[in-house]
N, C-alpha and C positions, 0 to 999 in steps of 0.2 A: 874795931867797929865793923858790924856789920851791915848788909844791906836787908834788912827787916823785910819789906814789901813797898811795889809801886804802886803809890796811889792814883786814884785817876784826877786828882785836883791840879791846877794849873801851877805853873811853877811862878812863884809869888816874882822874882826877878825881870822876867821875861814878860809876861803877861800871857804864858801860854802860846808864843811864836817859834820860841827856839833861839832866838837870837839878835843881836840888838843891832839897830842901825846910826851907822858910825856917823858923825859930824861932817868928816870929808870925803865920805863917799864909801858906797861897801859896804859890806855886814860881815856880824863876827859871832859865832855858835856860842851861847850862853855857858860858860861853864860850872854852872848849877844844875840845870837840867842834862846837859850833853848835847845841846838839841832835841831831846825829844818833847819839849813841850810840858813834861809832866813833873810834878812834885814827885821827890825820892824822900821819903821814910827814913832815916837813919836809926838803927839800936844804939843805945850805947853799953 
């Protein structure tokens, strides 16, 4: 697979933050996006 193109749509996961806020404290980098916030396209 490759990586097709980055859309600029938010990353359904996240809500477009980068990363989710933990229960007990701290955040942790979304690994859908990578943190960046944004929806990845994948080819198959």
């Amino acid at each position: 697979m490759k990586i097709k193109s980055i859309e600029a749509k938010t990353c359904e996961y996240c809500s477009g933050t980068g990363y989710f806020q933990l229960l007990l404290g701290g955040s942790e980098t979304c690994a859908c996006c990578e943190g960046s916030g944004k929806k990845k396209e994948l080819e198959d």
